[in-house]
Residue frames relative to the residue before (quaternion, step in Angstrom):
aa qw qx qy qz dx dy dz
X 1.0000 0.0000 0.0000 0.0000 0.00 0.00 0.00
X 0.4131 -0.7116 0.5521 0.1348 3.69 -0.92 0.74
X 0.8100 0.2233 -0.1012 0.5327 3.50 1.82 -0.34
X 0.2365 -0.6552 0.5351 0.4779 3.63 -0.25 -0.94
X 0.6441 0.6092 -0.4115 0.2113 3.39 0.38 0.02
X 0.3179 -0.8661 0.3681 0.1156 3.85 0.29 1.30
X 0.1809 -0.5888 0.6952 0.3707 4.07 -0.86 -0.48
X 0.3184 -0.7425 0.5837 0.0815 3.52 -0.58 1.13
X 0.7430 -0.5669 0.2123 0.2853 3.73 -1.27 1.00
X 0.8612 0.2664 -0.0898 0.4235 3.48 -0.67 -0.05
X 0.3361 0.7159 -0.4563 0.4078 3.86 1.87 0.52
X 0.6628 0.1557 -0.0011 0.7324 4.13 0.58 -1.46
X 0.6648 -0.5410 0.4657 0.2200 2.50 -2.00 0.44
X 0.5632 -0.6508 0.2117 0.4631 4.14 -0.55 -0.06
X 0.2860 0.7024 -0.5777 0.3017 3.27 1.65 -0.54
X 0.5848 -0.5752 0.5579 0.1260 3.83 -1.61 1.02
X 0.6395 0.5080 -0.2945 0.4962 3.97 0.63 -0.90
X 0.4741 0.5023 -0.3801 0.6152 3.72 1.22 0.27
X 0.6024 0.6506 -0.3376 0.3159 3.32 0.62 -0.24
X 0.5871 0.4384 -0.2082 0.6479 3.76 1.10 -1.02
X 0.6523 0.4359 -0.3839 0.4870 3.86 0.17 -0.37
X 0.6651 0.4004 -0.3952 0.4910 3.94 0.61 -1.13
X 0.5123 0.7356 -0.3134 0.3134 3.46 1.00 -0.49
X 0.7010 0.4353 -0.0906 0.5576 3.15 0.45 -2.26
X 0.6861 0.4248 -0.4105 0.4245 4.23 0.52 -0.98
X 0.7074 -0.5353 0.3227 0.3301 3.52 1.04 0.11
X 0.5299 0.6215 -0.5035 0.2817 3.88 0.91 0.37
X 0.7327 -0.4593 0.3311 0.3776 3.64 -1.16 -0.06
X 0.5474 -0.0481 0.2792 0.7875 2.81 0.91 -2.31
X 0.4228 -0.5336 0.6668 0.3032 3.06 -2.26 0.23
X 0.2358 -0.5717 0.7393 0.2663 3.57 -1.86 -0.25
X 0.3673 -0.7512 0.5094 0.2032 3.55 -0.77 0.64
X 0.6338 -0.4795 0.3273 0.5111 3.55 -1.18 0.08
X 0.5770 -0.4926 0.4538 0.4675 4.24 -1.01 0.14
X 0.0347 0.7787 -0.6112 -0.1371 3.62 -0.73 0.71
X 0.2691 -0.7179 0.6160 0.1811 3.74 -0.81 0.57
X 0.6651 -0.4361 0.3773 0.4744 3.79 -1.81 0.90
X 0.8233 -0.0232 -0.1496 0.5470 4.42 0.31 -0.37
X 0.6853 -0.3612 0.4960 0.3923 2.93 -1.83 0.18
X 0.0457 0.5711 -0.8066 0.1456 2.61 -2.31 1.74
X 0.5216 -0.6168 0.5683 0.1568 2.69 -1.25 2.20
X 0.5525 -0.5485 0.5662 0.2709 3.78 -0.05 -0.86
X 0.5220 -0.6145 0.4362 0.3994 2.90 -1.74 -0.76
X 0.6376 -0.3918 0.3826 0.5418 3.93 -1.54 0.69
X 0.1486 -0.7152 0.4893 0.4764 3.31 -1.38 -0.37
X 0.4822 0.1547 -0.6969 -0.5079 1.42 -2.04 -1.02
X 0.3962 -0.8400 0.3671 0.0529 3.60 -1.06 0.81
X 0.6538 0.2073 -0.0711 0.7242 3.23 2.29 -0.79
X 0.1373 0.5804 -0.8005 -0.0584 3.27 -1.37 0.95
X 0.3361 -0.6001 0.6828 0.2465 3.04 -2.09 0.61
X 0.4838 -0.6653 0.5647 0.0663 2.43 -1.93 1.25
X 0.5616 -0.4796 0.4944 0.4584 3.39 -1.46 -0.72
X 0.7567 -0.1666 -0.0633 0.6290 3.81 -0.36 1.70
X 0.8652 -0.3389 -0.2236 0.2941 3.27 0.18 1.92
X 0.6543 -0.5846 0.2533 0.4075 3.76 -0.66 0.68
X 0.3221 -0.5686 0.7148 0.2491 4.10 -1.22 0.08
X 0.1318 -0.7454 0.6210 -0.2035 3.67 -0.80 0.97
X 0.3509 0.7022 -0.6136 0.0855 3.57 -1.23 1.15
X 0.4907 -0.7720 0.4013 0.0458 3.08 0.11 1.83
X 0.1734 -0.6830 0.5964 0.3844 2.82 0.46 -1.91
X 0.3938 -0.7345 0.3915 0.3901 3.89 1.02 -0.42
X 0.0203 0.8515 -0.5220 0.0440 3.16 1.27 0.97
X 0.3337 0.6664 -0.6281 0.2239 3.61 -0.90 -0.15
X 0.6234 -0.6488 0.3409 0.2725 3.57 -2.03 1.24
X 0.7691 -0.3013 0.3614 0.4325 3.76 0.56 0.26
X 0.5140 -0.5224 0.5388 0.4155 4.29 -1.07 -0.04
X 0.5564 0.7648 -0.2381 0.2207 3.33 0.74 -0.95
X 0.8005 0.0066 0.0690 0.5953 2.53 1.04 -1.73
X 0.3800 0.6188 -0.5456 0.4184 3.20 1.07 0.95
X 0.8043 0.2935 -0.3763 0.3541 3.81 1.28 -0.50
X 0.3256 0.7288 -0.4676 0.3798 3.10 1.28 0.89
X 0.6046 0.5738 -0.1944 0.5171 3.11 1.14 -1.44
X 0.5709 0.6957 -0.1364 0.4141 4.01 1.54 -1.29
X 0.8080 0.2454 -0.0833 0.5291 3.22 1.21 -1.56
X 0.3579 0.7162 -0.3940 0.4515 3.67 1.74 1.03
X 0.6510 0.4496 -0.2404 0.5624 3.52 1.12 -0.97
X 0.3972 -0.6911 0.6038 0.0042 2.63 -1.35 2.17
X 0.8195 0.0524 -0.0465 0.5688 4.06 0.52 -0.57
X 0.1591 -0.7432 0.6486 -0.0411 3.55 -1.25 0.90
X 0.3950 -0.7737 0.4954 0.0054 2.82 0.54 2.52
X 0.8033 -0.0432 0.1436 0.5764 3.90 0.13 -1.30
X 0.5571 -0.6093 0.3292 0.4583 3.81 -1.05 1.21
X 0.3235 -0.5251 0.7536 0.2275 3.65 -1.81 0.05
X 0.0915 -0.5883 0.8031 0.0213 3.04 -2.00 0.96
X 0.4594 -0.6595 0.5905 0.0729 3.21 -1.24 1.57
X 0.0904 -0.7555 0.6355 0.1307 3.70 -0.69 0.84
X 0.2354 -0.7839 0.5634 0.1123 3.72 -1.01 0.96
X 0.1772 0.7304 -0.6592 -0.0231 3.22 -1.34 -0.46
X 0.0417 0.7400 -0.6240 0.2476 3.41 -1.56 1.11
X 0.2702 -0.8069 0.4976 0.1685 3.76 -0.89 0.03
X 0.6507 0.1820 -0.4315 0.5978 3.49 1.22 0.97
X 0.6552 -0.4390 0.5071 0.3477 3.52 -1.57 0.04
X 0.7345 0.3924 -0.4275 0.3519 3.61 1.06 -0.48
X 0.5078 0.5254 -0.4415 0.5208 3.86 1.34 -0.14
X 0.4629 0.6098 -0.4724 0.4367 3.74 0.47 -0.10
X 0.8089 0.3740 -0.1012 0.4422 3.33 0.53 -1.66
X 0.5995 0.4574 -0.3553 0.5524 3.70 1.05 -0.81
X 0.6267 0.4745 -0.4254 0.4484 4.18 0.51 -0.67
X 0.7077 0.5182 -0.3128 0.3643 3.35 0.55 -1.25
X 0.8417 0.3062 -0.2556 0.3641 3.53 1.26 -1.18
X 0.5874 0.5331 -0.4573 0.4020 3.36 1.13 1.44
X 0.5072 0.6404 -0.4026 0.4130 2.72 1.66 -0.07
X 0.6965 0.5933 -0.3328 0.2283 3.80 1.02 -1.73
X 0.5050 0.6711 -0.4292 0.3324 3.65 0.96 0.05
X 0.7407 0.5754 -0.1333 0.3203 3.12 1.46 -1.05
X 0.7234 -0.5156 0.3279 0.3214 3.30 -0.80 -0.53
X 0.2853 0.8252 -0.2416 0.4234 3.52 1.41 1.50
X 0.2987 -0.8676 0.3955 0.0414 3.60 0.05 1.01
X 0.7200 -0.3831 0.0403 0.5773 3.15 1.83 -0.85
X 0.4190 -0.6593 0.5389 0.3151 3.58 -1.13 0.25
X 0.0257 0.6247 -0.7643 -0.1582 3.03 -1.53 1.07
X 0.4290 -0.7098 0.5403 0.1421 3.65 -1.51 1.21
X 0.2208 -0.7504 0.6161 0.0920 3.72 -0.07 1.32
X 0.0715 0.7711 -0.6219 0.1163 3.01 -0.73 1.73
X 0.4992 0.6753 -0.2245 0.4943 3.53 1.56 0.46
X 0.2745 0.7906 -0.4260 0.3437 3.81 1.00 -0.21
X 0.2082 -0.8705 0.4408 0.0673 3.82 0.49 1.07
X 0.7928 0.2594 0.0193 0.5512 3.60 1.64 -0.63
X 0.6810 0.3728 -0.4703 0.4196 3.31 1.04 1.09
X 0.5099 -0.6282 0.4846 0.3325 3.73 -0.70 1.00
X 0.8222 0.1167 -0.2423 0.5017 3.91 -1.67 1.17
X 0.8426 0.3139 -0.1687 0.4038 3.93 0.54 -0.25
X 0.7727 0.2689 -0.3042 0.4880 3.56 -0.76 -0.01
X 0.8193 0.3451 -0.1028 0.4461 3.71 -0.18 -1.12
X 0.8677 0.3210 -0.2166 0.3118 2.71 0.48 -1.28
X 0.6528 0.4124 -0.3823 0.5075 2.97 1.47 -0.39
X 0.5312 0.4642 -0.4337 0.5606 4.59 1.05 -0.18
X 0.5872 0.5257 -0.4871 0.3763 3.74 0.64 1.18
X 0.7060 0.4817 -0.1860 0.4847 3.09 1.35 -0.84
X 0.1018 -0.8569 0.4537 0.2225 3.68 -0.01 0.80
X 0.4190 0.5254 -0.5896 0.4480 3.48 0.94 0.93
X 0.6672 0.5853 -0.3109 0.3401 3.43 0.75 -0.63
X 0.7320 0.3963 -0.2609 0.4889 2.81 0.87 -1.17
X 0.6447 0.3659 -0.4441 0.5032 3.85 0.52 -0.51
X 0.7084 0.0697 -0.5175 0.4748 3.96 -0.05 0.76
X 0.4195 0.4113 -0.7009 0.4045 3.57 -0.21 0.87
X 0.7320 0.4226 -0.4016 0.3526 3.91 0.55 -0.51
X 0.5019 0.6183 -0.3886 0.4635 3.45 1.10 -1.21
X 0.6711 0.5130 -0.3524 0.4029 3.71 0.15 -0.87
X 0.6763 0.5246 -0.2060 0.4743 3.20 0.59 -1.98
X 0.5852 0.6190 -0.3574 0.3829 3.98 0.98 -0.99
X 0.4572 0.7825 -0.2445 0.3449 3.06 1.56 -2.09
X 0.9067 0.3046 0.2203 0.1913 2.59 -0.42 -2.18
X 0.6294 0.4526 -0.2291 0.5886 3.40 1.69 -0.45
X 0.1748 -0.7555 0.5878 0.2306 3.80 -1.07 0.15
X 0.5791 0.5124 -0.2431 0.5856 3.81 1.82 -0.12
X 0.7952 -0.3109 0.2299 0.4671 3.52 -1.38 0.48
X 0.2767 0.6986 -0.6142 -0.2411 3.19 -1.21 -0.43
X 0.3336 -0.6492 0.6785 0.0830 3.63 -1.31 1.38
X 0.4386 -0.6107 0.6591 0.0156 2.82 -2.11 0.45
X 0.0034 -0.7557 0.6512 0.0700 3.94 -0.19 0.51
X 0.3868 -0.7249 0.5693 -0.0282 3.56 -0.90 1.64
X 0.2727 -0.7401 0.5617 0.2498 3.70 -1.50 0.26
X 0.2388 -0.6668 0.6141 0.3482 3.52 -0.60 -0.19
X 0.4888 0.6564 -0.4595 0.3450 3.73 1.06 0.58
X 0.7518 0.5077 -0.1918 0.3746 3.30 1.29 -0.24
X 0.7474 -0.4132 0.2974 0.4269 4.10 -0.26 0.80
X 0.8127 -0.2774 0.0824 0.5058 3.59 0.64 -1.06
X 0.4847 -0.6997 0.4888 0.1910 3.27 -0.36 1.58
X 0.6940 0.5994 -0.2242 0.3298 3.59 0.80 -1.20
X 0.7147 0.4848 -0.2605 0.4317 3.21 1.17 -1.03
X 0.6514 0.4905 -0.2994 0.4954 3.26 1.35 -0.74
X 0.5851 0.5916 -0.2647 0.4874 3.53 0.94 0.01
X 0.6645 0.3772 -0.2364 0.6002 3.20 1.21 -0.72
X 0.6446 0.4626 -0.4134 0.4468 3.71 0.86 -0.36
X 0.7062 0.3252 -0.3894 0.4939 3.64 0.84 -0.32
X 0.5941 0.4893 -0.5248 0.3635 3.58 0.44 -0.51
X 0.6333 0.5544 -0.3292 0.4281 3.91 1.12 -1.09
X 0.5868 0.5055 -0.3127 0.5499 4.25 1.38 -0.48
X 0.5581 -0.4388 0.4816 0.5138 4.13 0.85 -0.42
X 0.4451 0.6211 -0.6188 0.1821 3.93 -0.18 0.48
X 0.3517 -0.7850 0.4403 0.2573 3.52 -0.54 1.36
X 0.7516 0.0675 0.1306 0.6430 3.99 1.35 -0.40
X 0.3353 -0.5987 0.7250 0.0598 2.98 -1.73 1.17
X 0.1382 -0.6138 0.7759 0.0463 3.31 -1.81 0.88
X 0.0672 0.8185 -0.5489 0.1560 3.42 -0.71 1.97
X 0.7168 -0.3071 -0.6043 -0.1635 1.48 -0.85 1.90
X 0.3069 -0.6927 0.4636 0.4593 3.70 -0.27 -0.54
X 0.8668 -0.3397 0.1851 0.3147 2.95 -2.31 -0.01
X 0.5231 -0.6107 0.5469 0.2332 3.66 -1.33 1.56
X 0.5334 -0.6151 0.4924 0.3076 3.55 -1.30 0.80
X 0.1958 0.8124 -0.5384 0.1086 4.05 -0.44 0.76
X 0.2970 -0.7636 0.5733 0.0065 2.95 -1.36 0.47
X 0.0338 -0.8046 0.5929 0.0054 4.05 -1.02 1.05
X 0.3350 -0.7436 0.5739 0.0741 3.52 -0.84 1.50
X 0.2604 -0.5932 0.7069 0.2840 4.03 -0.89 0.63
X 0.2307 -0.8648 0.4458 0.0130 3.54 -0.81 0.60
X 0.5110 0.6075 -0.2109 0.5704 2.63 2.13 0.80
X 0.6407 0.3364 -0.1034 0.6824 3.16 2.04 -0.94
X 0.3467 -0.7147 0.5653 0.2224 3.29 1.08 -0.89
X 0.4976 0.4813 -0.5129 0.5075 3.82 1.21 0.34
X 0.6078 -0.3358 0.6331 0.3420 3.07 -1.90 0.62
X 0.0986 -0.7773 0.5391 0.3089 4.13 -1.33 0.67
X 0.3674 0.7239 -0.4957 0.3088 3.30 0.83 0.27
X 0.2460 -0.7837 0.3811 0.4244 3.86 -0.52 -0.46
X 0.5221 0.6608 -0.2427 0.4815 2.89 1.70 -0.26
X 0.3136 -0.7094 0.3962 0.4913 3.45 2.15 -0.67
X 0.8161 0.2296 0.0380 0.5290 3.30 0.59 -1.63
X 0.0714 0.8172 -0.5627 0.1019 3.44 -1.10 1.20
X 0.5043 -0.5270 0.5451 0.4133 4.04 -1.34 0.00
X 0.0067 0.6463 -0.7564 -0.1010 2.91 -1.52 1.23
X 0.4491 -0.6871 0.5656 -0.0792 2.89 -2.29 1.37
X 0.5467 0.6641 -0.3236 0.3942 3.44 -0.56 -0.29
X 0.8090 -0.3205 0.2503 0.4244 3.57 -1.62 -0.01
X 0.6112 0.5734 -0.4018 0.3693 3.94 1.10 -1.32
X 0.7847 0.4638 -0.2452 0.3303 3.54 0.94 -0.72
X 0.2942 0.7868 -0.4848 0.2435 3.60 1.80 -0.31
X 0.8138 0.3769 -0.2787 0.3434 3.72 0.06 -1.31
X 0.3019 0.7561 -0.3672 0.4498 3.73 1.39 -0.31
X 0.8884 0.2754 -0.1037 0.3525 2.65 -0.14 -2.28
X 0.2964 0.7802 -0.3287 0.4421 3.55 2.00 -0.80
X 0.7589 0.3779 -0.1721 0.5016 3.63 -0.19 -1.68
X 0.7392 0.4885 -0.3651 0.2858 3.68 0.45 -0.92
X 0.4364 0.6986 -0.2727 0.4971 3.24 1.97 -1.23
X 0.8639 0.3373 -0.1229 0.3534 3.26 0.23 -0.95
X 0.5650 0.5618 -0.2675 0.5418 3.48 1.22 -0.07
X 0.4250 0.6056 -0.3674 0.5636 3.39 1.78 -0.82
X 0.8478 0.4223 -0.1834 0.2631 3.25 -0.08 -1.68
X 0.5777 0.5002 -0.3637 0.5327 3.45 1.24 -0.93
X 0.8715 0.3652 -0.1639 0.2832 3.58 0.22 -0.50
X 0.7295 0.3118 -0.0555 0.6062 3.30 1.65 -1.12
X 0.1193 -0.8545 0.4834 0.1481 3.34 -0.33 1.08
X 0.3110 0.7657 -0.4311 0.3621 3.65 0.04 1.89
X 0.4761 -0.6861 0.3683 0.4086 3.35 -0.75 0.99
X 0.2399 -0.8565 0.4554 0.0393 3.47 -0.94 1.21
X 0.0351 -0.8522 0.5032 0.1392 3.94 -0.08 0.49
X 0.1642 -0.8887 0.4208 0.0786 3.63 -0.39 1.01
X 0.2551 -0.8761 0.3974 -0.0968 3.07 -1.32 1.55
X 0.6276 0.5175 -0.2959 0.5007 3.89 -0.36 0.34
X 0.9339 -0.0603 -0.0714 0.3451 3.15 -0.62 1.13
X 0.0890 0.8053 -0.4322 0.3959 3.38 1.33 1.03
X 0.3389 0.5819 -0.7014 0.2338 4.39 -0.37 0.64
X 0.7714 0.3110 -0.1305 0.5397 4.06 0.26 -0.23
X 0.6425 -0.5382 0.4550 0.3009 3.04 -1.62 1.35
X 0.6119 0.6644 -0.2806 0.3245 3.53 0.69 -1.50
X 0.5621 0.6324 -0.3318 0.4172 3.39 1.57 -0.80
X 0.6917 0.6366 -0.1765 0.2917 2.87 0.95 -1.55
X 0.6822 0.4348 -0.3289 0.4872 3.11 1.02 -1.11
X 0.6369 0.5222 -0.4724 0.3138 3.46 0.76 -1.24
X 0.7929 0.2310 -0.4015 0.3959 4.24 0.63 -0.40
X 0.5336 0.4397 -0.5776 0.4339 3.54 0.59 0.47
X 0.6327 0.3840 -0.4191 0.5260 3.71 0.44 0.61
X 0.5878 0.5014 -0.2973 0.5610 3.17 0.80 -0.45
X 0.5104 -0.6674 0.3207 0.4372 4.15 1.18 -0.30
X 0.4098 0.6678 -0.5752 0.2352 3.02 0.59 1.05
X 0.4126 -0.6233 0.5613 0.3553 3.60 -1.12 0.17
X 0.8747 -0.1724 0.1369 0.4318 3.45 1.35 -1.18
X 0.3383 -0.8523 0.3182 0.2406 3.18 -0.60 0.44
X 0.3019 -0.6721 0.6491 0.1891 3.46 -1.39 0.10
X 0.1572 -0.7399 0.6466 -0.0987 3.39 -1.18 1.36
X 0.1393 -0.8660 0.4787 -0.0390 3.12 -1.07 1.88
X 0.7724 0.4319 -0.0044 0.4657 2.85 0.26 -2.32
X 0.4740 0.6784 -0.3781 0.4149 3.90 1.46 -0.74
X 0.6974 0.5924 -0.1314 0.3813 3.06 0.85 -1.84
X 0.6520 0.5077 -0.3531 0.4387 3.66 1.19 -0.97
X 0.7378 0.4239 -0.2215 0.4764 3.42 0.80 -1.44
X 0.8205 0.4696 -0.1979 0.2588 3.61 0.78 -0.79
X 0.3199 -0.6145 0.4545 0.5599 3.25 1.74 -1.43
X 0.5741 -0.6075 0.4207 0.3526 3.20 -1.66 0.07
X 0.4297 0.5178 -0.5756 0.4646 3.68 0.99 0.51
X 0.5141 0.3983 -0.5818 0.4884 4.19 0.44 0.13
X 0.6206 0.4794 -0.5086 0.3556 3.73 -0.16 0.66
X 0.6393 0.3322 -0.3186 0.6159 3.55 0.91 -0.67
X 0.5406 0.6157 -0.4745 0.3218 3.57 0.53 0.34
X 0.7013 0.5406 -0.1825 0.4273 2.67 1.20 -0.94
X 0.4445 0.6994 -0.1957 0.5244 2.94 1.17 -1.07
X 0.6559 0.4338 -0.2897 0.5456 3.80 0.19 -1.20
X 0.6449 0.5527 -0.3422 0.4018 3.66 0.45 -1.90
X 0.5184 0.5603 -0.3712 0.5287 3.94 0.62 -1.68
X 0.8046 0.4373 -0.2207 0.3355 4.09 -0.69 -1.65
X 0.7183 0.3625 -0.2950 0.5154 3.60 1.22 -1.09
X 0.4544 0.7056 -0.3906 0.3782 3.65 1.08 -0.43
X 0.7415 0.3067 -0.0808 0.5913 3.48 0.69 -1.88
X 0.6974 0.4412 -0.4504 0.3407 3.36 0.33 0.06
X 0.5868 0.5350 -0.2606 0.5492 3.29 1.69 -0.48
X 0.7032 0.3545 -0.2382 0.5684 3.96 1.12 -0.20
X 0.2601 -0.7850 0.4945 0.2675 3.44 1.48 -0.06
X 0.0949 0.8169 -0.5087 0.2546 3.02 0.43 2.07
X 0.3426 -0.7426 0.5035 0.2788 3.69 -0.24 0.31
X 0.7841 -0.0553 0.1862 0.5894 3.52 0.20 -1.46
X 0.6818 -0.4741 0.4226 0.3630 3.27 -1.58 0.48
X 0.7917 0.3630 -0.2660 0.4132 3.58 0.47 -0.50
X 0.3205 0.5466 -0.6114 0.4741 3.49 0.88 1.54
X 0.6571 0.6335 -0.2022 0.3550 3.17 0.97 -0.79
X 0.6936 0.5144 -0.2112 0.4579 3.08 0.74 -1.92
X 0.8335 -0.1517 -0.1947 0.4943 3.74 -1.11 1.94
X 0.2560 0.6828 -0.6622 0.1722 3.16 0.44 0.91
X 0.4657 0.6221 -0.4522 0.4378 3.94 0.62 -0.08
X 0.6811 0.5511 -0.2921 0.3834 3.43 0.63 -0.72
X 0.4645 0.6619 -0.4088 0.4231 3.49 1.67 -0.43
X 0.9066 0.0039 -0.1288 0.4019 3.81 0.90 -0.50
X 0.3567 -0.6707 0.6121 -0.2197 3.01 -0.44 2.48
């Protein structure tokens, strides 16, 4: 990467030709949408309501299947800035069967969405169990010859343990965190408007969350960490690369703003260290921790 500043999962769609554009607006690398071993239509909608300081969302992880995502994989003629495939599944052997159709292609690394707050047999439930999750990695270790990351919840008792079980199986990096479990009531009908009822909210409301999780990682788990949730301002940035991030991922910014709110940031990051007469990102990264 030439930056730290990512396009975080599930913002564009997965179709590759997005790829030069996340580029040119100024991100490092991209994360693609979550693709699972078959196609999944999703959910009816509606699927997004905005919220006060960012939106609740349940998709459903729709998206066209591995299949024909590396079809779509072995279209792209240039790969301006690397790509990180986001997965997701509910046994350790779809982990390994996605990964080995994927490794031919054009891919830099897997991160394994085990955090999905709002689909039944995958994400959550299965990035709770830290038996699970350390043989969803072992496999993924197996079977991959590129990174492979983890994306964590802050829905779950201890973020730390599950971190330590994948970092202890070969995970090269945590992505912390994704979308908080939430709910939005029409108060006129009195239905839940989601259809799904329950969904992940994103955006600024979730920054300190994702803040505290970053940083509990670091005090405890010694792994490269990229930090997520609530990211629209450079200022963010710094606050989780001090907080122990190596990097970040930028989502919800992107919906409301466009993808030129990435090279903003970016800029913000350069004028920052050039004003503190930083060198590299990793003076920064846990420097908060200096005062326990």
């Amino acid at each position: 990467m030439n930056n730290p500043v990512m396009l975080a999962s599930g913002v564009v769609g997965v179709h590759p030709d997005i790829l030069p554009r996340v580029a040119e607006a100024g991100a490092g690398a991209m994360v693609t949408k979550s693709i699972s071993m078959n196609p999944r239509e999703g959910y009816r909608n509606p699927t997004v309501v905005e919220v006060e300081s960012g939106y609740v969302n349940a998709i459903g992880l729709s998206n066209p299947g591995v299949n024909a995502f590396s079809k779509e994989l072995a279209t792209l003629k240039e790969k301006p800035i690397p790509i990180v495939v986001s997965l997701f599944g509910s046994t350790p052997t779809e982990f390994s069967d996605m990964i080995s159709r994927l490794e031919s292609s054009s891919v830099d690394c897997y991160e394994l969405n085990l955090s999905c707050p709002h689909v039944e047999k995958v994400g959550l439930e299965v990035g709770q169990d830290p038996e699970a999750v350390s043989s969803i990695v072992k496999i993924a270790k197996k079977f991959s010859s590129r990174p492979v990351l983890i994306k964590v919840s802050s829905n779950i008792t201890d973020i730390v343990e599950i971190v330590s079980a994948a970092k202890d199986s070969g995970a090269d990096g945590v992505t912390a965190i994704n979308t908080v479990r939430a709910m939005v009531i029409d108060i006129e009908t009195g239905r839940p408007i989601l259809s799904n009822n329950v969904g992940g909210l994103s955006g600024p409301a979730v920054k300190a969350i994702a803040i505290r999780c970053v940083y509990e990682i670091s005090q405890k788990v010694d792994i490269p960490i990229i930090g997520c949730g609530g990211i629209t301002h450079w200022s963010d940035a710094i606050e989780f690369f001090l907080a122990g991030a190596s990097c970040v991922q930028v989502g919800s910014a992107v919906a409301y703003k466009g993808l030129d709110v990435l090279g903003e940031i970016v800029d913000g990051i350069k004028k920052y260290m050039n004003n503190h007469e930083i060198k590299e990102i990793g003076e920064l990264v846990g420097r908060s921790h200096s005062y326990q």
